[in-house]
C-alpha positions, 0 to 999 in steps of 0.5 A: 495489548502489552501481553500480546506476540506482535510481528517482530517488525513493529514491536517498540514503537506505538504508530508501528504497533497500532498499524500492525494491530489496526490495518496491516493486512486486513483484506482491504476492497474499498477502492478509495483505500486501496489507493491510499496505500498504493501512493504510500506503498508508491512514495515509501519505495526506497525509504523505510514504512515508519517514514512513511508512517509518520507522514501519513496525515500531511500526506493526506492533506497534501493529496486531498485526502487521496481523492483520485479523480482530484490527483488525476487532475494536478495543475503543474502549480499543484504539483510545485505546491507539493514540491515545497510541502516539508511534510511530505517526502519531496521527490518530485518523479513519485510526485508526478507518478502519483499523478499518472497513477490516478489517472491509471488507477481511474481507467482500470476502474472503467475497465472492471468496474473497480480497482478491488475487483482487478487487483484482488483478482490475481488471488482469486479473491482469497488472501494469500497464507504463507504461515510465516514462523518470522517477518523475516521470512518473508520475501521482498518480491515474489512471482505474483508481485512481479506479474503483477508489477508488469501488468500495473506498468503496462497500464501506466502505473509508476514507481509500481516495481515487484517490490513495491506490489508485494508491500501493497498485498501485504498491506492491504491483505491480499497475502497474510504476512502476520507470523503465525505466532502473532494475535493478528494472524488468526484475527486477519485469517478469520476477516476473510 
């Protein structure tokens, strides 16, 4: 992978490249994965994605693998428990936001029968391809994020602000955000 033009974001650091080269913006269905990085996206608002990076396993041992029924149904004891784990970023409102958001994120799924069906439907179903020349060009925020975010909010999510969303598309490939000089976005283009 030496000799291959990443996005100028990840280059020099291994976990940063490996997600780059592995995740970052592949088109991304499964519901159980979806909500992975919705709580990461949710607990990485106002810190840098590498934090969040390098705390992804604790996080996943934190938060029972990411299982949504099971965060739906924290005890006030969990949520202490979570409040002393130094593994994971200790905000205890993005702590109860995941809370509110599993059980968000479970009606949802009762109401389209998955979160991917519902989520993916504001692209319909193809991911977004901007052509970026440079990461830098990419927006914080876009129209589609904040209509998105109103949407999230308005069924209960938390800490789902436009900023946010726009990180979860990219993430999870609703948007290709890859620049176009980069080996991966002809690669992720071509999983759609």
């Amino acid at each position: 992978m030496e000799n291959k033009k990443r996005c100028g974001w990840c280059e020099g650091d291994p976990l940063y490249e490996a997600y780059h080269d592995e995740e970052w913006g592949v088109p991304l269905y499964d519901d159980d994965r979806l909500f992975e990085f919705l709580i990461l996206e949710t607990f990485q608002a106002g810190l840098s994605w590498i934090t969040i990076l390098r705390k992804r396993e604790n996080f996943r041992k934190a938060f029972d693998q990411f299982d949504f029924r099971q965060i739906a149904e924290y005890s006030e004891e969990k949520l202490e428990e979570l409040m002393q784990n130094s593994g994971i970023i200790r905000n205890k409102a993005k702590i109860n936001a995941s809370v509110a958001n599993a059980k968000a994120y479970i009606e949802i799924r009762e109401e389209f029968g998955s979160f991917s069906k519902y989520i993916w439907s504001f692209v319909d179903d193809q991911p977004l391809q901007p052509g970026l020349a440079s990461y830098k060009e990419a927006p914080a925020q876009t129209e589609l994020s904040q209509k998105i975010s109103k949407d999230l909010k308005k069924r209960g999510f938390k800490f789902v602000g436009p900023t946010v969303v726009y990180a979860h598309m990219q993430a999870t490939g609703m948007v290709n955000d890859h620049e176009v000089g980069c080996f991966r976005h002809k690669e992720v283009q071509e999983l759609e």
